[in-house]
ZAFI-97990 format. One line per 2 residues: for each residue x, y, z of C-alpha. Coordinates in steps of 0.05 Angstrom, whole numbers, plus 5000, padded with zeros to 4 digits. Layout:
N
X,Y,Z; ...
This chain:
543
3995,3615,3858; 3965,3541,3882
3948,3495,3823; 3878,3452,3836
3873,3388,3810; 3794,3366,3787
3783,3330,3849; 3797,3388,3886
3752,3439,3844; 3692,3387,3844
3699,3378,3916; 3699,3460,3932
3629,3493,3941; 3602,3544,3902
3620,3603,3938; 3690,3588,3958
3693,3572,3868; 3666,3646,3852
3721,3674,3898; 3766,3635,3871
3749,3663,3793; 3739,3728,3822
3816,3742,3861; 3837,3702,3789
3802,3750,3736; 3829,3810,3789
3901,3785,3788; 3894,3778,3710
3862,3846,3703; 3921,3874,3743
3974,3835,3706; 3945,3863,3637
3943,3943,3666; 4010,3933,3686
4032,3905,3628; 4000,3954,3587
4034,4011,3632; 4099,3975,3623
4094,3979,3545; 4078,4051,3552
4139,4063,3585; 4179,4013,3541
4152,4065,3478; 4165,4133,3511
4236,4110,3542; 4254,4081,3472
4229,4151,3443; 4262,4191,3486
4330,4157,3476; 4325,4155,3410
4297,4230,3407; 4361,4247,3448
4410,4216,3399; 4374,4250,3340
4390,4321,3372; 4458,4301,3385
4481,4269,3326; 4421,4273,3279
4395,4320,3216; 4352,4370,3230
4317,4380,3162; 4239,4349,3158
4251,4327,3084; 4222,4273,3063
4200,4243,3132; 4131,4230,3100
4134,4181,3033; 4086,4160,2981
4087,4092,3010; 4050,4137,3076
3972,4115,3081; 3923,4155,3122
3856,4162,3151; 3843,4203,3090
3853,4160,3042; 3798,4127,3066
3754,4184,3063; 3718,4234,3017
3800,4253,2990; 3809,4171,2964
3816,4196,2890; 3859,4250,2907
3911,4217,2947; 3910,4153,2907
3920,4196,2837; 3974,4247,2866
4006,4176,2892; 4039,4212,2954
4029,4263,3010; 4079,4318,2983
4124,4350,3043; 4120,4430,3059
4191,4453,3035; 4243,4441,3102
4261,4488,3148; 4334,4499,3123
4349,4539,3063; 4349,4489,3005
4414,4498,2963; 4406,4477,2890
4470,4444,2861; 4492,4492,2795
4496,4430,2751; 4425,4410,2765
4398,4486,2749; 4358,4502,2692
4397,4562,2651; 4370,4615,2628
4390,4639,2563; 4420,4706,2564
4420,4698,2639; 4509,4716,2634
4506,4770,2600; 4454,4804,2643
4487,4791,2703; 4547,4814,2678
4522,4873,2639; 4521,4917,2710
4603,4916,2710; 4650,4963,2667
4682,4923,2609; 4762,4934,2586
4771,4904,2523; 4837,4859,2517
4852,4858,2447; 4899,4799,2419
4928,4818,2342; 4980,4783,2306
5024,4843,2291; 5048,4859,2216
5114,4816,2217; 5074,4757,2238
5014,4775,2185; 5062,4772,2134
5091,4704,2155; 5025,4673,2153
4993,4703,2102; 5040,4718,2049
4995,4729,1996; 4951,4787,2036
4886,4771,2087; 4821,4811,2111
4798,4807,2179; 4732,4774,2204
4689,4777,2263; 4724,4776,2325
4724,4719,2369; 4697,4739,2433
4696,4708,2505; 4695,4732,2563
4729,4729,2645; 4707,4760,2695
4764,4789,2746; 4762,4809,2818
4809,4861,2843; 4819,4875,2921
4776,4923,2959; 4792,4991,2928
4801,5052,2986; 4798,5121,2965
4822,5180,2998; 4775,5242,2988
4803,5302,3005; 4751,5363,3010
4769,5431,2999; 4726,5483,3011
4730,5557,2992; 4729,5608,3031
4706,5671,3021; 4718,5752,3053
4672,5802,3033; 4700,5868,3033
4653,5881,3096; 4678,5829,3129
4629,5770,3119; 4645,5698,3109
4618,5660,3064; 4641,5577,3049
4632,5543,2989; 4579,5499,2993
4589,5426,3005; 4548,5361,3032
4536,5358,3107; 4572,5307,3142
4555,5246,3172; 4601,5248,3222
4638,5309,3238; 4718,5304,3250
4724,5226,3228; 4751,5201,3167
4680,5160,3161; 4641,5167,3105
4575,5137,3082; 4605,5083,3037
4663,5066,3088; 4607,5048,3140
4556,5016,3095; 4616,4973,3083
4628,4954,3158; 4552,4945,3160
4553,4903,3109; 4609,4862,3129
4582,4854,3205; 4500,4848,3191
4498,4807,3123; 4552,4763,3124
4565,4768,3193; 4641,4784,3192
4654,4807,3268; 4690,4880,3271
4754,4849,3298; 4766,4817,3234
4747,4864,3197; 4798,4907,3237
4853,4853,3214; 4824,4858,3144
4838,4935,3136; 4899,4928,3172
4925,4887,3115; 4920,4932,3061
4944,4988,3105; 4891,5010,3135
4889,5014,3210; 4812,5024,3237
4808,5006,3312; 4743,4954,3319
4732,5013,3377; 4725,5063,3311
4685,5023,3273; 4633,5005,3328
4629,5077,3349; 4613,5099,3274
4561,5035,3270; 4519,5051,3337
4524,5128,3320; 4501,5119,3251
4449,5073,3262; 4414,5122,3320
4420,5180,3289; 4406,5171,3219
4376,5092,3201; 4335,5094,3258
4292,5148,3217; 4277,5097,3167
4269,5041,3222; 4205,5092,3251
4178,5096,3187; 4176,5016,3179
4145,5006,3235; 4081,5040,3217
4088,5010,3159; 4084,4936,3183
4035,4952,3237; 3986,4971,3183
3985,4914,3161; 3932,4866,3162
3970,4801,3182; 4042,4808,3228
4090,4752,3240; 4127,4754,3303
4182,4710,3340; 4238,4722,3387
4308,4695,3398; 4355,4703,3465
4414,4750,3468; 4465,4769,3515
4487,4838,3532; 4544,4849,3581
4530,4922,3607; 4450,4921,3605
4436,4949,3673; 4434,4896,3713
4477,4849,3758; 4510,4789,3725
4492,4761,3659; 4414,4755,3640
4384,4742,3573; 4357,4794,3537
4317,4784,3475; 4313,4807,3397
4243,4808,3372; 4233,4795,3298
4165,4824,3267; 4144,4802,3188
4090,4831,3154; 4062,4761,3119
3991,4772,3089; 3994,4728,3025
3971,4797,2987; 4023,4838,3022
4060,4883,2972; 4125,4907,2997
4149,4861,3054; 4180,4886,3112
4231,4857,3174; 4239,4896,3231
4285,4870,3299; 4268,4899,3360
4316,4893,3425; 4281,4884,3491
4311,4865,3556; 4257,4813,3571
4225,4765,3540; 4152,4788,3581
4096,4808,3542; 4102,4891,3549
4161,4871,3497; 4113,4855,3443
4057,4896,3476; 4092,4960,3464
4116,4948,3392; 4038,4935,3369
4006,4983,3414; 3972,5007,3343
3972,4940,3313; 3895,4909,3292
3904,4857,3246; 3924,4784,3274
3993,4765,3285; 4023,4694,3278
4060,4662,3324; 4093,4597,3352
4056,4573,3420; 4089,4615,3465
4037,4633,3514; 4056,4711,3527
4018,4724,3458; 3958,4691,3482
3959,4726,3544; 3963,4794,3510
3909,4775,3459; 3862,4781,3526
3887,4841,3538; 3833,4895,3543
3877,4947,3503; 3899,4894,3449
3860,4904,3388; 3886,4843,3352
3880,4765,3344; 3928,4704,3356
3939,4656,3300; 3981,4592,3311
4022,4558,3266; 4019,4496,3237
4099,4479,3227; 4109,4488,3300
4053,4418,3303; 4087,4389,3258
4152,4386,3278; 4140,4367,3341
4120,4305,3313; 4170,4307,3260
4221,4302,3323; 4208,4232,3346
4187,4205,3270; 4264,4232,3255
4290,4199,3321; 4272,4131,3308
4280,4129,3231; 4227,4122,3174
4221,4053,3172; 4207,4051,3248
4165,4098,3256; 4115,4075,3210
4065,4053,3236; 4065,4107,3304
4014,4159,3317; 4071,4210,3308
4079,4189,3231; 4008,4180,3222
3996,4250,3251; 4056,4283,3211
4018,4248,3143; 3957,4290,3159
3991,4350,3175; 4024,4352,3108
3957,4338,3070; 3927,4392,3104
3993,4428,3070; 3992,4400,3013
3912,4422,2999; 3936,4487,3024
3981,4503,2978; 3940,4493,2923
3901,4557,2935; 3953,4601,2944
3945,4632,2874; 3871,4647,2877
3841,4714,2899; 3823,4722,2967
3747,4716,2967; 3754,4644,2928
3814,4626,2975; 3764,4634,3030
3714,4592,2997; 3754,4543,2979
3787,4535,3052; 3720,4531,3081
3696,4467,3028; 3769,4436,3022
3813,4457,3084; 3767,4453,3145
3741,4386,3142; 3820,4360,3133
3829,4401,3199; 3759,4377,3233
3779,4300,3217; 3851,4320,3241
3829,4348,3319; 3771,4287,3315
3828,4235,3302; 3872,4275,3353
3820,4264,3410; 3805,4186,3387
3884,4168,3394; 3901,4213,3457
3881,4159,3504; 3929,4098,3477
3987,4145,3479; 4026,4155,3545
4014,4237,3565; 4094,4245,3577
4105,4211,3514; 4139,4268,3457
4079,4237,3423; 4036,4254,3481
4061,4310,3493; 4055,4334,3415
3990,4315,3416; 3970,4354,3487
3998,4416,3450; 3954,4414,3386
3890,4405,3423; 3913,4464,3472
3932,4508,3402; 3873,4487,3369
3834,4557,3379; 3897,4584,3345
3913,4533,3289; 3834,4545,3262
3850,4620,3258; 3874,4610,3183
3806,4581,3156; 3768,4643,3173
3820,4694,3146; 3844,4678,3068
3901,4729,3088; 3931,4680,3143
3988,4629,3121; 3987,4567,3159
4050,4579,3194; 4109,4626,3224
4157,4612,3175; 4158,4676,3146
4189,4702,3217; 4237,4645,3235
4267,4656,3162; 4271,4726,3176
4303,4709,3240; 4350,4667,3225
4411,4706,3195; 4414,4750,3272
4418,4665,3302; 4473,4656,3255
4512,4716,3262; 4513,4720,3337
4555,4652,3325; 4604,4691,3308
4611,4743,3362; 4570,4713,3420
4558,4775,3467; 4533,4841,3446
4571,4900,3496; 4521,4954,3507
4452,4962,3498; 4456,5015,3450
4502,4962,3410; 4438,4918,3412
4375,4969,3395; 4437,4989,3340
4440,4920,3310; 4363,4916,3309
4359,4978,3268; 4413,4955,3219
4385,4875,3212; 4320,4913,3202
4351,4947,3148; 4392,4892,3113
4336,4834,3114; 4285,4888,3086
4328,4897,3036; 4343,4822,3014
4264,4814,3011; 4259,4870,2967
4317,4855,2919; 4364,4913,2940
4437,4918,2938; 4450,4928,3012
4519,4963,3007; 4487,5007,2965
4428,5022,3002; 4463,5039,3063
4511,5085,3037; 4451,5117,2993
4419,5123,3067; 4473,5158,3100
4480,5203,3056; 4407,5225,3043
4387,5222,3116; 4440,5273,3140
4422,5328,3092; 4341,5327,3127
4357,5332,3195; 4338,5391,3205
4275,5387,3164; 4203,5402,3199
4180,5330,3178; 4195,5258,3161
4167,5270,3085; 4231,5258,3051
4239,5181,3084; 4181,5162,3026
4237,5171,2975; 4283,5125,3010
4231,5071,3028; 4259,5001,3003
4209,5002,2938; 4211,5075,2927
4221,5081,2850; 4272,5148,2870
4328,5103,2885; 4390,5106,2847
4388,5048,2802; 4454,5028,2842
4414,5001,2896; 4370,4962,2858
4404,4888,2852; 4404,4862,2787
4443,4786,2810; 4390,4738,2836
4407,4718,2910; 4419,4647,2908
4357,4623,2963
């Protein structure tokens, strides 16, 4: 560019000057847009590297991303008192199960001996016999109370060997007549109820694959092909659990409020060339009122919305969801009779993911940590209410809860434009305005949590078990493992022993089948109060 001395300038007319400022303020203009553009880019390349290294080599919880140190536009607002006496933004609980260290558990008394009060005591008694009395007590003694303490033992997987012998009997006109004796669960195999609930157990709740359970058996003698065991598992679960896997599903369907997600799958021999993903389906009734909670899995081939579309063909209440658009689509469905709620955890995190990429002291400051501090309030004020009765819940969300989400879709909208649109930032943003229909739904229903979490908890033990064995064979090995993690994770939400559940299952179910109806299935319903008291788990599960 030419530099003008003063002579030069006072010498130029006025017209030639004007250009002169004009192609200046131009080139300026353009040097600041670019610039701008540039800094944009700087941002979302730095946030995409560093959002890259956080996936590879980085935490996944969400703890403690937001601090007390964390201002917003709220505390600003009508909520100043609030935030400033609280003196933080507390953080919903993480994503991953949140193990409490013993030594920093609060005991509680008597809590031993109930726990071990379910177990059969031997009593190991330790006497000084009468030589020794007479050593040490020449003069004569009396005993007092004993000193008691107590170990508990573990003894190797006990197998059994039934042997059933049933009479026969002639009449002297020839008739037959057998004593009488439990139908079988499986005719001509060694397999009884307890031996599979064992497998099942094994395989679907601590996700043990069947080829080492095979190796298991086979060192203490007994020798169980994997073939076996999967044969007895898919037969069992079709014929007999699948009963109780019917009756769930009207169960959760009646429900007012569904949560649903959905997780990939491989199957080798599905039906169709090559290797495709199939899908498990998760479904969790998760009203804040509902009384006996329920998991069902259901195996589809696709991941299109006639999967979910068939399962809640009767369904009327409003399901949650992540953002996945196939629910939205089936909402408008003229023969869906139910509603589409969003969830808030799925927003937050994907701000959480570039607040976590470029570390808290970074990222304060950012719209991403800015938004993830008003997401959490809005959690925070949330959680609060979960106590009260529904028709004050609803109040209260409409006085304290919508105008934290109004100010939080206004402040949305007023950022949007400084952030760069293919930004994670940008791009978290883009999806709360586009879910915003959805992430209202909770203010009008006091029924509606805030988020999914219920059904990415519920699917999360099937994501870590197919770790273990990777590819399912058949489809009727998949729609069997969706019966029986239906099964198992109803039972952990109800406080059931699952080994003895299951075997209390196959052995009830057989003796119906050839009832008229379903009636008897009420007595083995997870909170039936018919159930031996076997099945009901005394031991906490450690959550």
């Amino acid at each position: 560019m030419e530099k003008y001395t003063k002579e030069q300038l006072n010498a130029m007319d006025k017209e030639a000057l004007v250009q002169m400022l004009y192609n200046t303020q131009q080139t300026l203009y353009n040097t600041q847009q670019l610039l701008e553009t540039l800094v944009k880019q700087n941002q979302e390349l730095t946030e995409t590297i560093a959002l890259m290294n956080q996936r590879q080599f980085g935490r996944k919880s969400e703890k403690n991303l937001v601090t007390k140190d964390q201002i917003t536009i709220f505390d600003m607002g009508v909520n100043e008192a609030e935030v400033t006496a609280s003196g933080q933004i507390p953080m919903e609980p993480p994503m991953e199960t949140v193990v409490v260290q013993e030594h920093k558990r609060a005991k509680k008394k008597g809590k031993r001996e109930e726990d071990l009060s379910r177990y059969p005591v031997t009593i190991v008694r330790h006497d000084l016999n009468d030589a020794e009395l007479r050593e040490k007590f020449p003069e004569g003694c009396t005993t007092l109370p004993d000193e008691v303490y107590k170990k508990l033992e573990v003894q190797p997987a006990t197998f059994i060997v039934k042997e059933h012998h049933i009479t026969v009997y002639k009449g002297k006109d020839g008739s037959i007549v057998k004593g009488t004796h439990p139908k079988e669960m499986l005719s001509n195999s060694i397999a009884s109820p307890s031996l599979v609930a064992f497998i099942m157990n094994a395989k679907y709740t601590n996700a043990v694959p069947l080829y080492r359970q095979e190796q298991e058996l086979e060192r203490n003698d007994i020798r169980i092909s994997r073939q076996n065991m999967a044969h007895w598992v898919i037969t069992a679960a079709e014929r007999y659990l699948s009963l109780l896997w019917d009756r769930l599903k009207k169960e959760i369907t009646s429900c007012s409020v569904v949560h649903a997600d959905e997780t990939p799958v491989s199957v080798v021999k599905d039906g169709r060339e090559g290797m495709h993903k199939s899908y498990m389906w998760v479904y969790r009734n998760g009203g804040l009122q509902d009384e006996h909670p329920v998991v069902l899995y259901d195996f589809q081939l696709t991941r299109k919305k006639e999967a979910p579309g068939k399962f809640l063909d009767a369904f009327t209440g409003t399901l949650v969801t992540d953002g996945y658009q196939v629910y939205h689509s089936l909402e408008k469905d003229a023969e869906t009779q139910f509603k589409v709620a969003g969830c808030w955890a799925h927003a937050r995190r994907k701000f959480a993911d570039p607040v976590k990429a470029m570390g808290m002291e970074k990222a304060k400051n950012t719209v991403a940590y800015e938004a993830l501090g008003l997401i959490q309030h809005i959690y925070q004020r949330d959680n609060e209410l979960k106590d009260l009765k529904s028709g004050e819940r609803k109040r209260k969300r409409k006085s304290l809860i919508r105008p934290l989400v109004d100010d939080f879709f206004r402040w949305i909208r007023e950022v949007q434009p400084q952030v760069s649109r293919t930004s994670e930032t940008g791009k978290a943003l883009t999806y709360c305005l586009n879910q915003e229909k959805y992430l209202r739904v909770f203010l009008k229903n006091p029924e509606i949590p805030m988020d999914n979490n219920a059904a990415e908890r519920a699917i999360r033990p099937f994501c870590v078990g197919k770790k273990n064995w990777k590819l399912i064979d058949t489809i009727h090995g998949a729609e069997a493992s969706a019966i029986i993690y239906s099964i198992v994770e109803t039972c952990k939400l109800n406080n059931l022993n699952i080994f003895y559940y299951i075997s209390h299952l196959l052995t009830e179910i057989p003796k119906h089948m050839d009832d008229t109806n379903l009636d008897f299935l009420e007595d083995l319903l997870p909170w039936s109060e018919k159930l031996p008291e076997e099945c009901k788990k005394r031991i906490a599960e450690m959550k």
